[in-house]
Structure formats: structure tokens, C-alpha cells
C-alpha positions in Angstrom: -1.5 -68.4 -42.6 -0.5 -70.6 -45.2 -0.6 -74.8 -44.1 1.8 -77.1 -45.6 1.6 -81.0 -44.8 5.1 -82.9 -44.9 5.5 -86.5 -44.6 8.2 -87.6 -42.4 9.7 -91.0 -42.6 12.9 -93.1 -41.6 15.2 -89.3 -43.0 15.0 -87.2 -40.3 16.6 -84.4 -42.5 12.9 -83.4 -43.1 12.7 -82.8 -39.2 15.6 -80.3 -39.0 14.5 -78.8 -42.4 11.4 -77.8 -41.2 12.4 -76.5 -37.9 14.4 -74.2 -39.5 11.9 -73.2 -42.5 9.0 -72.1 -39.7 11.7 -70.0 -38.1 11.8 -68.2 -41.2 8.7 -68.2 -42.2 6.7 -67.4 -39.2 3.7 -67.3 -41.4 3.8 -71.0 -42.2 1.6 -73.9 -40.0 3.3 -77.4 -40.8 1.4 -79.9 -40.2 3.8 -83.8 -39.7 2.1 -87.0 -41.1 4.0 -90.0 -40.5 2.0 -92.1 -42.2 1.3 -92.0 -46.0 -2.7 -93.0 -46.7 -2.9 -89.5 -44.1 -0.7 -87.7 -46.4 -2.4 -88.8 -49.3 -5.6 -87.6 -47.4 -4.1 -84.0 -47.3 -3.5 -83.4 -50.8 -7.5 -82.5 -51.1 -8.0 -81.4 -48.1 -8.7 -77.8 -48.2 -7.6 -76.6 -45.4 -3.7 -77.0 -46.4 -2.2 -75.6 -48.8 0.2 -77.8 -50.5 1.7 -81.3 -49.6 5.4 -82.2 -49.3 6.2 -86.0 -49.5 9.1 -85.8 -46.9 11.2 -89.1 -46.3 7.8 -91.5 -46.4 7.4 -94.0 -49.3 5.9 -92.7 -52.4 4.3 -95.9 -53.5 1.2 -96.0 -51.7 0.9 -92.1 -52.2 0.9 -92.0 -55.8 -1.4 -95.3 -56.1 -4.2 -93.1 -54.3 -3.7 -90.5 -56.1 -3.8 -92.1 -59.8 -7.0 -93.5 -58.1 -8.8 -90.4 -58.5 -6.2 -88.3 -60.6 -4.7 -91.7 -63.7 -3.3 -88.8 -65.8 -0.8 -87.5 -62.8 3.0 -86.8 -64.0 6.0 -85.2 -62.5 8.5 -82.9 -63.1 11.7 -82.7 -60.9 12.6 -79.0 -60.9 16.4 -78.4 -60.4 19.2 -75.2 -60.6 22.5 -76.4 -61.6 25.1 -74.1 -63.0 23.0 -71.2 -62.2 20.2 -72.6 -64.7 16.6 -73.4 -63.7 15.5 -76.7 -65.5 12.7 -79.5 -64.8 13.4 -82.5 -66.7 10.2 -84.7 -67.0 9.1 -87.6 -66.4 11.0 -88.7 -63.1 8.3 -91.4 -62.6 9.8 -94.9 -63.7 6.2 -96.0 -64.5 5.6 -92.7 -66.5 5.8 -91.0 -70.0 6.0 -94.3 -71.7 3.6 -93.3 -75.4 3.9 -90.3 -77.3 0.5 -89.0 -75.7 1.8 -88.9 -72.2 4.7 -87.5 -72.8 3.1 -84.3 -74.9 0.3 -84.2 -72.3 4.0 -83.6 -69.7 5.1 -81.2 -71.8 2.3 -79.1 -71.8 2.2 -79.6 -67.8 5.5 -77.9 -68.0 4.8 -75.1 -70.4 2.2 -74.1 -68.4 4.5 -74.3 -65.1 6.7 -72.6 -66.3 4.5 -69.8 -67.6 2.7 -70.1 -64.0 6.1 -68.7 -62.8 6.8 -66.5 -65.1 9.8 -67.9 -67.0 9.9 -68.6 -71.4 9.6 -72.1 -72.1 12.4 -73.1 -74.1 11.9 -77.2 -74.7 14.1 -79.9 -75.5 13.2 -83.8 -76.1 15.9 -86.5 -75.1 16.2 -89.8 -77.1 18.8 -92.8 -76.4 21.3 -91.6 -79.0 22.6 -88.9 -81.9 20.9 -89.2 -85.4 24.2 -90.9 -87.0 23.7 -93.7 -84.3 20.0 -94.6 -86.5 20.0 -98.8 -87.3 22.1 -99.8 -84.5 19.3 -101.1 -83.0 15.7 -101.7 -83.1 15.5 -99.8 -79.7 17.5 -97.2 -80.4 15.5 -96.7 -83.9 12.4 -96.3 -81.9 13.7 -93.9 -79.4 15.0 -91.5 -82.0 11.9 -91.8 -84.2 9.5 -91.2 -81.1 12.0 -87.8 -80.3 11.6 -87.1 -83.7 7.3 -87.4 -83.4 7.1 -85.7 -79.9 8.9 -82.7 -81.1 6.5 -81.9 -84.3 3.6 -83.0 -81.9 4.5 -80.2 -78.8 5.4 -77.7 -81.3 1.8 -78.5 -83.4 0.0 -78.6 -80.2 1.9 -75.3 -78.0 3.0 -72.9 -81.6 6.2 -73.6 -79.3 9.6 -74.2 -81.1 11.4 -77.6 -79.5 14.9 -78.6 -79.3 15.4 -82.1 -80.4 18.4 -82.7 -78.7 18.7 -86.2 -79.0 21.3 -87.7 -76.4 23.1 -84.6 -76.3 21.4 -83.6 -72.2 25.0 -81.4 -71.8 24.3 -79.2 -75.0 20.6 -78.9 -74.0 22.1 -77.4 -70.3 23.9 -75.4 -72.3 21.5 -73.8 -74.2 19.4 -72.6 -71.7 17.0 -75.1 -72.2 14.8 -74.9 -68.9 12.2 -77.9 -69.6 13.5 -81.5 -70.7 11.8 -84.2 -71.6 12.9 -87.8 -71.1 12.4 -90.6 -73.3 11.1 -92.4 -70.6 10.4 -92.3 -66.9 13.3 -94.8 -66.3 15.6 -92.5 -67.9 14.4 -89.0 -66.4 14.5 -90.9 -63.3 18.2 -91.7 -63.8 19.2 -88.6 -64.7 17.6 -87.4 -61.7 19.8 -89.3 -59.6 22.9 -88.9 -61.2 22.8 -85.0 -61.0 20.6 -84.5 -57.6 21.6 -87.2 -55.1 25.3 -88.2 -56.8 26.4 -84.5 -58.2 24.8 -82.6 -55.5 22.8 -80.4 -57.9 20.6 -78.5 -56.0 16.6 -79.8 -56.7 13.7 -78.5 -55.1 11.7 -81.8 -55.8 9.4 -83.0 -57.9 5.9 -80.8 -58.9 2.6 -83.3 -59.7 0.9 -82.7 -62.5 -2.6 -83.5 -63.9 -4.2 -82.2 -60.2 -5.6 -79.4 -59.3 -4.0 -79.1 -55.3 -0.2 -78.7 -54.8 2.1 -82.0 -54.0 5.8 -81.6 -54.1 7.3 -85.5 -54.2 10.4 -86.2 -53.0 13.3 -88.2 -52.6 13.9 -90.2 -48.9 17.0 -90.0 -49.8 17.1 -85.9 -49.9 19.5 -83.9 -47.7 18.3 -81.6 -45.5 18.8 -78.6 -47.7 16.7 -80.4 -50.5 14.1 -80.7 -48.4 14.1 -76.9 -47.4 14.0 -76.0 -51.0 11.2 -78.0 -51.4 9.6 -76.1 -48.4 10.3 -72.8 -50.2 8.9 -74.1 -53.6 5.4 -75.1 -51.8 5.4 -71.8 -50.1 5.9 -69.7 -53.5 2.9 -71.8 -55.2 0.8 -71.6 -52.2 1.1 -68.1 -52.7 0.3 -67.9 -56.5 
């Protein structure tokens, strides 16, 4: 029997979503937590097997967790025209240095290893490489592109897409792990192609623990939240 905690707030989509996941899966126990210091509880508790946020606040969550875990990241994993990608960080508060966001994309290489896909990587900056000295800012973002790419490939013997601005030709190509300049922007894009453009996600996967907690949107329909039912069962199972 496999035990999966789900947080359930104000979106009662999580309610329906679950009804209908333990009809299918007769084999799953979901335990509802309606408040989030108990859900945070859950993630170490060893008698479930992997945590779903649900429709609670993720504030207090994630503050308890960087209490014990300050290296934590996340990834949102989505499929949008039939292409598996997670584009990281989603965080607004994450990947801000050059370090964290190498330490993400190794989280992700090794995810994506974990289920058995190739890692093909591409790092996003603000602009194209023509647009360099238009501003200080977008100087920086290029240049730190630039950096993370030579650092993930020196660190992982991986070879990296800079694809600068260019997200659409990154898609494209098959890339299936994208890293954002910046929390804020991976965040963005999050919400522009999940809850605006209706591409399917299956939520976000926490790195830098060792126990399974799938964050995700209050905002999420009630399909979203089965797929993120179905991605907690698969790495329960791994």
C-alpha cells in the first residue's frame, strides 16, 4: 500500500481529484491535511510515501522545509506539444547565483535519469546575443547564460543549449530540462503556459531532499492535480 499525503485548501478540485485517483488506484491510502505545519510534518514522516501540496499555501511549507533542507529547489515538470520538459527554478526566491542554478541543473539531470529519459539542457537568459549593451541587466543575464552553460557542461560531461531568449526554439528541439535565469522568470513562464495556455503540468518536484514532495499551484484544475497524483505514485514506486 503505497501512502500519499495531499494538502487541501480553499480549491476543492484536489477533493474531486483524489476521489477519482483512489478509484483507480485501489492500492493508494491518501491521507487529507488541511493544515500546512501537518503537511510539512509528512514530508519525513516515514510512514507516507510522498507529499502533494494540494490547494494549501506554500509559504509556510517551504519555510520549514529550508529549515532543515536551505539548498531545496523546484522543478515544474510539464508535456506540452507531446514533449516532456521541467523548466527550473519556479521558486521566485530561487536560482538567483550561478551556484544554485548549476546545483538545479544537476537536480534535473539526475531526475531525469531517475526516469529514464536523456538529458538534453538548455539555459534561458533575458535576450539574443545581438541584444548585448542594451543594458547593464541584460549584459549580466546573457553573461551569467553564457558562465552556467560552460559550468553544467564542466561539471555533468553534458553538452548544453544556450538558448538565450529563444524558450520556443529550445521546445522545439527537444530540449526536456530548461533552466531559467531566475526564479521570477521560470515562475512566469510557468504561469503563462500551465494556468493561462492550459499546458498540461504535473507540478512541481523538490529538490535537495531526500523524501518526495510534489508542490503545487492553488490555482491548479482538477486534472493538474490528478497528474500530480500519478507523478507521486510513479516515484513512490521507484
Amino acid at each position: 500500500m503505497i501512502t500519499i499525503a495531499v494538502g487541501v485548501g480553499e480549491n476543492k478540485n484536489i477533493l474531486e481529484a483524489c476521489d477519482i485517483f483512489k478509484t483507480q488506484k485501489p492500492n493508494v491510502n491518501i491521507e487529507l491535511i488541511e493544515n500546512d505545519k501537518k503537511l510539512a510534518k509528512s514530508i519525513s514522516d516515514k510512514n507516507i510515501d510522498a507529499t502533494i501540496r494540494g490547494s494549501l499555501t506554500a509559504s509556510n511549507v517551504l519555510k520549514q522545509l529550508k529549515e532543515s533542507y536551505p539548498k531545496i529547489s523546484r522543478a515544474t515538470y510539464i508535456h506540452g506539444e507531446d514533449h516532456e520538459f521541467i523548466i527550473s527554478s519556479v521558486g521566485i526566491d530561487e536560482g538567483n547565483t550561478l551556484k544554485e542554478k548549476l546545483n538545479i541543473a544537476v537536480h534535473c539531470i539526475d531526475f531525469m535519469k531517475k526516469l529514464k529519459k536523456t538529458p538534453k539542457i538548455a539555459t534561458l537568459s533575458y535576450a539574443r546575443p545581438g541584444d548585448y549593451g542594451r543594458s547593464e541587466e541584460i549584459n549580466q543575464s546573457l553573461d551569467d547564460a553564457k558562465k552556467l552553460t560552460q559550468l553544467i557542461e564542466k561539471h555533468t560531461n553534458q553538452k548544453i543549449e544556450n538558448s538565450c531568449v529563444l524558450i520556443d526554439q529550445a521546445i522545439k528541439n527537444k530540449c526536456n530540462i530548461l533552466i531559467a535565469p531566475n526564479g521570477i522568470v521560470g515562475n512566469t513562464i510557468f504561469r503563462t503556459l500551465v494556468l493561462l495556455n492550459s499546458w498540461p503540468s504535473f507540478g512541481a518536484i523538490t529538490f535537495g531532499i531526500d523524501d518526495i514532495y510534489i508542490d503545487t499551484s492553488r490555482d491548479q484544475s482538477r486534472e493538474g492535480y490528478l497528474r500530480s497524483l500519478e507523478l507521486a505514485y510513479k516515484l513512490a514506486k521507484l
